[in-house]
N, C-alpha and C positions, 0 to 999 in steps of 0.2 A: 459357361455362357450365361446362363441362368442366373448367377450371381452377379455378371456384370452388368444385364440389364437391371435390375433390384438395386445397385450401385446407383444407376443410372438418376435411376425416379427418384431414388431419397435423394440424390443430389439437387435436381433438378423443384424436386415439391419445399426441401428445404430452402433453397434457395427465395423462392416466390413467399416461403413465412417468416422468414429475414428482413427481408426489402422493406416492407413497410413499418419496419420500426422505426427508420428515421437517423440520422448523425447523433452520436452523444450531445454535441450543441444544443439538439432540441427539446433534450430533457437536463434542467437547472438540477443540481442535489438536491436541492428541497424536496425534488418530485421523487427522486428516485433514491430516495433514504439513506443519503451521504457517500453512496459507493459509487463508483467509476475511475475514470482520471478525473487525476487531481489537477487545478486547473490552476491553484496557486503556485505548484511548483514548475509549472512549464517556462519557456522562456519564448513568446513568441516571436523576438523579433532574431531569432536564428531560421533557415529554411527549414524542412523536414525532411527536404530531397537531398540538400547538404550535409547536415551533421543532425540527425534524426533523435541519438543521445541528449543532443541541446537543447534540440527543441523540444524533449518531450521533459527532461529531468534536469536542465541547466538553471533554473530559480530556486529549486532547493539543493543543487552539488553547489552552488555560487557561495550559501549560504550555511550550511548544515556543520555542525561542529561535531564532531567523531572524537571522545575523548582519548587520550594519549593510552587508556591502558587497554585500548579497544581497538580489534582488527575493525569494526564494519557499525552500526548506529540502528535502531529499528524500533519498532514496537514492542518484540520482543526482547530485546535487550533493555527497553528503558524500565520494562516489567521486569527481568529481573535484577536491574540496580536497584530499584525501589525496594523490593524484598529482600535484597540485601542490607539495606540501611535496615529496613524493621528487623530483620534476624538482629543485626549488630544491636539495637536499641534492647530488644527483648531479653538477650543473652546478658548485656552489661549491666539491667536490671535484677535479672538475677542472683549476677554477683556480688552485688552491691549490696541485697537480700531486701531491697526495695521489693512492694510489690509488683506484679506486672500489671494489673487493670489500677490506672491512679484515675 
């Protein structure tokens, strides 16, 4: 019983230190250091009550190219194609018995 009054109050006290933060809208990236939703890739003119997917991620799936030898596209996958091309460049400097720092 004790714990679900204690349940209760964080619920209740957190609630009231949420609210006044305001809708994402109210704060641009500039202000809040680039992170949230991303607003370029939304699609607004689908509902949110309709197809929620589209409207939150439909301007960049409309758009996004996923290369052929790739199940899925990210940040982390673009990091490691990239270090893959430098491995490949650094390795075939080697053999080539070029130096590596030119």
């Amino acid at each position: 019983m004790t714990c679900r009054i204690a349940a209760v109050f964080l619920i209740i006290f957190g609630a009231q230190s949420i609210a006044p933060m305001g809708l994402a809208l109210d704060y641009p990236p500039d202000a809040t250091g680039g992170w949230g939703f991303d607003f370029a890739g939304a699609n607004f003119a689908k509902k949110p009550g309709d197809d929620f997917f589209g409207y939150a991620n439909g301007g960049w799936y409309d758009s996004a190219v996923i290369p052929a030898d790739r199940s899925s596209i990210g940040p982390s996958i673009l990091l490691r194609m990239t270090a893959e091309v430098r491995i490949r460049e650094i390795l075939e400097q080697a053999r080539e018995g070029r130096p590596l720092l030119e």
